[in-house]
C-alpha positions in Angstrom: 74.2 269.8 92.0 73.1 273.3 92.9 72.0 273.7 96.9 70.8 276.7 99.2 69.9 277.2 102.5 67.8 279.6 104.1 67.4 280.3 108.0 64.3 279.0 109.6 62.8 282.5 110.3 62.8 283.1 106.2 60.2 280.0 106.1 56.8 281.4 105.6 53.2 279.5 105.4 54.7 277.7 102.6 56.8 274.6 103.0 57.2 274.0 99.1 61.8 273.9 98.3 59.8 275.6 95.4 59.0 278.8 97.1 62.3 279.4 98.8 64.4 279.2 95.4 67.8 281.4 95.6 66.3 284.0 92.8 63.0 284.2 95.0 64.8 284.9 98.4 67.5 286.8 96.9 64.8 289.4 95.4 62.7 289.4 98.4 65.6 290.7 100.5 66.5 292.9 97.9 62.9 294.6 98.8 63.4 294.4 102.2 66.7 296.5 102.2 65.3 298.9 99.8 62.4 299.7 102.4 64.8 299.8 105.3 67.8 301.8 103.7 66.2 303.9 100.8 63.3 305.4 102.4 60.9 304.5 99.7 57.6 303.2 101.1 57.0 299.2 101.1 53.6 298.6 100.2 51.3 295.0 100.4 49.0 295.2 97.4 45.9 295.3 100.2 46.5 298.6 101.0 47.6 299.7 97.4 44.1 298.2 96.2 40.5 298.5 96.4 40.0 295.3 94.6 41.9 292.0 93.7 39.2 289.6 92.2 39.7 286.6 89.5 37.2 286.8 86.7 34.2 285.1 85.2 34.3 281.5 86.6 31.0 280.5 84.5 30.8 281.6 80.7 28.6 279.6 78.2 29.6 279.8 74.3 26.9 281.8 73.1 27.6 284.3 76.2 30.5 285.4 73.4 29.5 288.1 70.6 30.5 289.2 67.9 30.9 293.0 69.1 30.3 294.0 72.8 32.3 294.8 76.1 35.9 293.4 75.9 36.5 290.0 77.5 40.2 290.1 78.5 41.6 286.4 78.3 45.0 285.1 79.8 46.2 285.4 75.8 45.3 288.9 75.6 48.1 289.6 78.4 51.8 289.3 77.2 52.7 292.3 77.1 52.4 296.1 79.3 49.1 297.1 76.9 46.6 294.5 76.4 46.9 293.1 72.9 43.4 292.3 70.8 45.2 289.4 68.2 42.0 287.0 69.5 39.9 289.5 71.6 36.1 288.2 72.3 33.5 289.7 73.4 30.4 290.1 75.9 26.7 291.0 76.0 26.5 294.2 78.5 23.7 291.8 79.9 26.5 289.2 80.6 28.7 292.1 81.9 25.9 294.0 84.3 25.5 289.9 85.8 29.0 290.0 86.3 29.7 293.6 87.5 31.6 292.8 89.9 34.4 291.9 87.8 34.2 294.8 85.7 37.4 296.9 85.1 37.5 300.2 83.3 40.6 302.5 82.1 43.6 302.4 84.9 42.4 299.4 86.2 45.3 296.3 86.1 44.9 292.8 85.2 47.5 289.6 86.1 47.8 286.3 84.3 46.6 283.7 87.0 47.3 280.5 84.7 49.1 279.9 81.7 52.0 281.9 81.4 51.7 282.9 84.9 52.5 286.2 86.2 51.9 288.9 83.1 50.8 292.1 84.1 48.7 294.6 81.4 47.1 298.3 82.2 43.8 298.5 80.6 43.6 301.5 78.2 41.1 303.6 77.0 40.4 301.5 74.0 39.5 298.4 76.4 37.5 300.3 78.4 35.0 298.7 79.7 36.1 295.2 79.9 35.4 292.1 81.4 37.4 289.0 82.8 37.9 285.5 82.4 38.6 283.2 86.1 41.9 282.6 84.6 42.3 286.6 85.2 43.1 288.3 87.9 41.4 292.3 87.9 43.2 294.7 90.1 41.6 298.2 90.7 44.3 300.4 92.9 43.5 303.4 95.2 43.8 306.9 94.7 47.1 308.5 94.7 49.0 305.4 93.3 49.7 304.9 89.7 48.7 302.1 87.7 51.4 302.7 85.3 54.0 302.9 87.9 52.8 299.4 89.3 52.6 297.8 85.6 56.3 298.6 84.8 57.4 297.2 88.2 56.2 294.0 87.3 57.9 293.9 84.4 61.2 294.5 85.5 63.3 291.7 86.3 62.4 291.9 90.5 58.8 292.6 90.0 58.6 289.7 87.3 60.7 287.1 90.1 58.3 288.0 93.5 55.1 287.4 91.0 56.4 283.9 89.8 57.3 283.0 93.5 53.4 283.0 94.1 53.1 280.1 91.5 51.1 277.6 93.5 52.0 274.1 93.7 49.0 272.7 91.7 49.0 270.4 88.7 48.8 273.8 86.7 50.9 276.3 88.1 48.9 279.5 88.8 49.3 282.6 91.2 48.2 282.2 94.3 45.5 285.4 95.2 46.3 285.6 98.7 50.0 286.0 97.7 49.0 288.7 95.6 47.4 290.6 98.4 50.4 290.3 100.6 52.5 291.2 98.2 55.1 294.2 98.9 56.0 296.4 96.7 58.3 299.7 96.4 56.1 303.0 95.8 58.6 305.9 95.0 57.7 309.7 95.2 54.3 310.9 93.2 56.9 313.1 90.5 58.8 309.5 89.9 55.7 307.6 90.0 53.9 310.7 87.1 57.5 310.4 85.3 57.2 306.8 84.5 53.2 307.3 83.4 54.3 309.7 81.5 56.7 307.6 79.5 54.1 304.6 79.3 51.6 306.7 78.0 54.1 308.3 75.2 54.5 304.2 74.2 50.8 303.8 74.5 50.3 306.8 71.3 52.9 305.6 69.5 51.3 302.4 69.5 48.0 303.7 68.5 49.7 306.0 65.8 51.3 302.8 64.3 48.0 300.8 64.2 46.1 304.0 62.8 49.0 303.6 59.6 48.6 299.7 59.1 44.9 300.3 58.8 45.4 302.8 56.4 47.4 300.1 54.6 44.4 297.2 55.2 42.3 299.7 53.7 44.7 300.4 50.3 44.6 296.5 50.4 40.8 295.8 50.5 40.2 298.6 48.3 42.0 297.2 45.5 40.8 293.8 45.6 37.1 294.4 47.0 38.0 292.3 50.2 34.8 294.3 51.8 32.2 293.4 49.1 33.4 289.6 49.4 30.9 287.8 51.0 32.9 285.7 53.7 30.2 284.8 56.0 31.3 281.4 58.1 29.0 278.8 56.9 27.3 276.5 59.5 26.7 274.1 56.6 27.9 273.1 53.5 28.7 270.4 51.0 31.5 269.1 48.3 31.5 266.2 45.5 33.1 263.1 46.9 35.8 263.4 44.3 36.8 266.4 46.1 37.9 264.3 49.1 40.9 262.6 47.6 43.3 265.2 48.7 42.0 265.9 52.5 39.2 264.7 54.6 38.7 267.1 57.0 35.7 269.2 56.6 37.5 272.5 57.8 39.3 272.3 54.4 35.9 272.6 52.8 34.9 275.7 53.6 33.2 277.8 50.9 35.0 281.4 52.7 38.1 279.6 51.8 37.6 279.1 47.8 35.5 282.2 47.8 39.1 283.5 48.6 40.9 281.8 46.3 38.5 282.8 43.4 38.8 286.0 44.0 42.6 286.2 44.6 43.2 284.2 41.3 40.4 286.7 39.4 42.6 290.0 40.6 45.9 288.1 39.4 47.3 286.8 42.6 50.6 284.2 41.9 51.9 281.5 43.8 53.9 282.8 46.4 57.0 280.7 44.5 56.9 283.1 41.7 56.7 286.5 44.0 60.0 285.0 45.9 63.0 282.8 46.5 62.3 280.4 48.6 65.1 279.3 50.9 65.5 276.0 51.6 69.3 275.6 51.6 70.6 274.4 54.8 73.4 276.6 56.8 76.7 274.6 57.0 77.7 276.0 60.4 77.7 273.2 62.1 81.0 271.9 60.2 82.8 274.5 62.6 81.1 273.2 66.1 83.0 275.8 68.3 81.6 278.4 66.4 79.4 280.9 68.0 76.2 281.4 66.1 73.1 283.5 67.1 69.8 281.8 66.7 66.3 283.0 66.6 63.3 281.1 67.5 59.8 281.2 66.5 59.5 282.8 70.3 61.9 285.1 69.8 59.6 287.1 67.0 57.5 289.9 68.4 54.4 289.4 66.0 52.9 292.4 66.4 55.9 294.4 65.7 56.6 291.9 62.9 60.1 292.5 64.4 63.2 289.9 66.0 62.9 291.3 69.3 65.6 288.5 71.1 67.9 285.8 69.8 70.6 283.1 71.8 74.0 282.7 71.5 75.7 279.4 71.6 78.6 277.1 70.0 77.4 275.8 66.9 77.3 272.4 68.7 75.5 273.7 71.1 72.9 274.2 68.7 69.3 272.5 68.3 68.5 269.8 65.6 66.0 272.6 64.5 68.4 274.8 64.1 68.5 275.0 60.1 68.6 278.0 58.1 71.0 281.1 57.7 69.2 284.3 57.2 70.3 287.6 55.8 69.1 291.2 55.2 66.1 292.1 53.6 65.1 288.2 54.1 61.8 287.9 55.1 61.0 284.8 57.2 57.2 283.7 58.0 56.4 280.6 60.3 55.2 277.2 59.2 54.4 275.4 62.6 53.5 276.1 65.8 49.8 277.0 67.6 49.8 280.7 66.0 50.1 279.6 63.1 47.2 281.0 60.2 46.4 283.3 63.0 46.8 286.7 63.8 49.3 286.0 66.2 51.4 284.0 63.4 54.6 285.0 63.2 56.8 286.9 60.3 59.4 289.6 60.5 61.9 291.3 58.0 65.8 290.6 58.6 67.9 293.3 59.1 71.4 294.4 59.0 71.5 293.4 62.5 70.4 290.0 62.6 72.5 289.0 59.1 74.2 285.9 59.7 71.9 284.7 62.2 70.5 281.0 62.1 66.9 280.6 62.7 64.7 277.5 63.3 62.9 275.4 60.6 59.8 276.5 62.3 60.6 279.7 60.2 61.4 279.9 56.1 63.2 282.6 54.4 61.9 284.2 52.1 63.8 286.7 49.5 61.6 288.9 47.7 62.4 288.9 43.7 62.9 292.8 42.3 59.2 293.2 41.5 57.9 292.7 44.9 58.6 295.2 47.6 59.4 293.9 50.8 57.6 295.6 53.7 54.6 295.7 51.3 55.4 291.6 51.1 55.5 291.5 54.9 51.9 293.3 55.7 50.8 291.2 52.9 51.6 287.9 55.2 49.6 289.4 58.5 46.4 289.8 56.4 43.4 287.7 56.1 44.6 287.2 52.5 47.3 285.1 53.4 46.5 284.0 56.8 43.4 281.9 55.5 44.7 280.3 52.8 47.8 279.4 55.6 45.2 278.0 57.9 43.5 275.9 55.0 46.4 274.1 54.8 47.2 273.4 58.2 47.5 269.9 58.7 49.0 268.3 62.5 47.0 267.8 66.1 49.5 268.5 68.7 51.3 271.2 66.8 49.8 272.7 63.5 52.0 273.0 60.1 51.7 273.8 56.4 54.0 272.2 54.8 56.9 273.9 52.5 55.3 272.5 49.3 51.8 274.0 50.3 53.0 277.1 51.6 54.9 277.6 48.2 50.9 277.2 46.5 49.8 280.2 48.6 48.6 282.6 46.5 50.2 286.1 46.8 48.6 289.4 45.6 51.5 292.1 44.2 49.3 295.1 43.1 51.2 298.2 41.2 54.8 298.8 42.3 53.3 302.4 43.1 50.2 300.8 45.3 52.9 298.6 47.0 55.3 301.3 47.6 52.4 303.5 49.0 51.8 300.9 51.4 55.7 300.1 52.6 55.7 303.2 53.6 52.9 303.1 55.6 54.4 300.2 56.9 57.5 301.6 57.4 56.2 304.5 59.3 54.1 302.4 61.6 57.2 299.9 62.5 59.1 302.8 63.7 56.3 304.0 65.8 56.2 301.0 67.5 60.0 301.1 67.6 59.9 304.0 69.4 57.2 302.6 71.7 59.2 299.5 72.8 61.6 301.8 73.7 59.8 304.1 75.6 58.5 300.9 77.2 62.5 299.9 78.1 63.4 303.3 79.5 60.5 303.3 82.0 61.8 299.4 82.8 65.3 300.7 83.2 64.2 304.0 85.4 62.3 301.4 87.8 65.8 299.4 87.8 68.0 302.1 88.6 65.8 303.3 91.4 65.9 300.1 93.0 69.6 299.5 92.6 70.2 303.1 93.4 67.7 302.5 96.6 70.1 299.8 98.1 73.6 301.0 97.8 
């Protein structure tokens, strides 16, 4: 059993065991040293800020459009730049209603529910934007950096005082008035410019990288006349009742989806069988059960850098049931279950030197690419529409969507010229490394925070 104590003057407004967790106290006297020893200024967030507001608390359906100002959504924040995998959008009649929770470039916004606690800068490209009441907006006063702040909450302190303001609800979610009272370290303006600096190095890099794949999604729909398709989502529709032997569900039924299909099939598209091997031989590790093994999770792939950006190590009989396959370099694995799944969000990665060896879930499948089809060219080919549709066709499952192995086998895959799919890996290649560079960027500035606070209290 794990205990810990805490002196009766440490006991705030809240009297939660919650709240007063070893990790929590420990990094809230962490702060308080740093202001008392370091000389760096302890700040609450309600003089850092001019305004701490949640967002929109009543939105109708047909308030969303297809292009307008940015929504920003509790799933658009995961990460230190706002990510658009299922962006919405507003009428700037719905957003001048609702100016008050209007945020524009430099402005921060905080996860309030779901996975409490994420912080994102809003960029030029979101600018303006607009927020949902599961969103907290954040617009800071002159002479502080938003970047600064950002990366603070992302390091491991700033990530532990945000998660103490969980509230005690059915739903955890962050408590506003903890916000405001929140303390935080603000270094020296050069520091402060030095880390906004770095953060906005990451943010190009980014841009650069998404600037290649579109070049590449442009290659793509060029070749099989993806734009002249017409893909229009159909508010009504009908099929012959001797269509309905192998699924009921009318989502299957879709027109866009065989209009797909057709046209994949007409440009020579094969099964995706026949463009790889498909592994579905299980790893034996668990004959050695003191064996350490490294295993990657469906959570543990990055999908917009389509890259394994964490694993866990553990005896092999440490391992979970799901724990299935052995993956090696030049592997590609793609997901079959899970919520993200068919969406832009879905996850699939490329296997590299580095993670040879490694076992990964049978959430994931393995793919090895025969001599004909060109990897990275493989991989961009499993975050388009191409593939994603036909994926979320197939999706059968309530609670947690799948396509099963048989079905995803069917999926038809598109290998243009080895010179077209070349042209495009290298694209690809480019724009991975960009975004490479951009995670590490992202680190440094973490790390630079770090240091200053360790080197602030010793």
């Amino acid at each position: 059993m794990i205990t810990s104590e805490i002196k009766f003057s440490q006991i705030e407004e809240r009297m939660d065991a919650i709240f007063y967790k070893p990790e929590y106290i420990k990094a809230v006297n962490v702060l308080e040293k740093l202001n008392t020893y370091s000389g760096l200024n302890l700040v609450s967030f309600k003089e850092l800020t001019k305004k701490v507001r949640k967002g929109i608390f009543y939105i109708l359906a047909e308030d969303y459009i297809d292009k307008g100002i940015p929504f920003i959504r509790v799933s658009n924040i995961n990460d230190v730049f706002l990510n658009d995998s299922d962006l919405v959008y507003i009428s700037e009649r719905k957003n001048k209603e609702e100016i008050k929770t209007c945020l524009s470039e430099r402005d921060l916004v905080v996860s309030k529910s779901g996975t409490v606690g994420n912080v994102s800068i809003v960029t030029e490209d979101f600018s303006p934007c607009n927020i949902s009441q599961d969103v907290i907006g954040i617009k800071l006063r002159e002479g502080v950096s938003p970047y600064y702040v950002c990366i603070f909450f992302w390091t491991k302190i700033g990530s532990i005082v945000l998660e103490r303001g969980k509230s005690l609800a059915v739903q955890s979610h962050l408590n506003l008035d903890y916000l405001r009272d929140l303390k935080i370290p603000i270094p020296p303006p050069p520091f402060q410019s030095h880390i906004e600096s770095l953060v906005k190095t990451a943010h190009e890099k980014r841009k650069k990288a998404q600037n290649k794949l579109q070049e590449a999604e442009e290659i793509l729909e060029k070749e099989l006349g993806w734009r002249e398709l017409e893909l229009n989502h159909d508010r009504t529709f009908e099929t012959s009742f001797s269509h309905l032997e192998r699924r009921f569900n009318p989502e299957y039924f879709k027109p866009r989806y065989e209009r797909i299909k057709e046209l994949l099939l007409d440009k020579g598209a094969k099964p995706l069988s026949e463009a790889v091997k498909v592994i579905t031989k299980r790893a034996n590790f668990r004959k050695t059960p003191d064996k350490i093994i490294k295993y990657v999770a469906i959570a543990d792939i990055d999908p917009e850098s389509s890259q394994i950006i964490s694993h866990t190590e553990m005896a092999a009989y440490q391992a979970p049931s799901r724990a299935t396959y052995e993956i090696k370099d030049g592997y590609i694995l793609t997901a079959t279950s899970g919520n993200s799944t068919g969406t832009k969000r879905h996850a699939s990665c490329f296997v590299t030197r580095k993670e040879n060896d490694f076992i990964c879930t049978n959430g994931l499948i393995p793919l090895q690419p025969n001599k004909d089809t060109e990897s990275l060219y493989l991989l961009f080919y499993l975050k388009s529409p191409f593939f994603l549709e036909q994926v979320k066709r197939e999706l059968t499952g309530a609670a947690i969507p799948a396509i099963s192995l048989e079905d995803l086998k069917q999926v038809l895959i598109y290998l243009p010229s080895i010179k077209i799919q070349k042209e495009i890996a290298r694209l690809i290649e480019t724009a991975n490394q960009l975004r490479i560079d951009s995670r590490h960027l992202i680190e440094q500035s973490k790390r630079e925070v770090e240091e200053m606070i360790e080197e602030g209290i010793h």
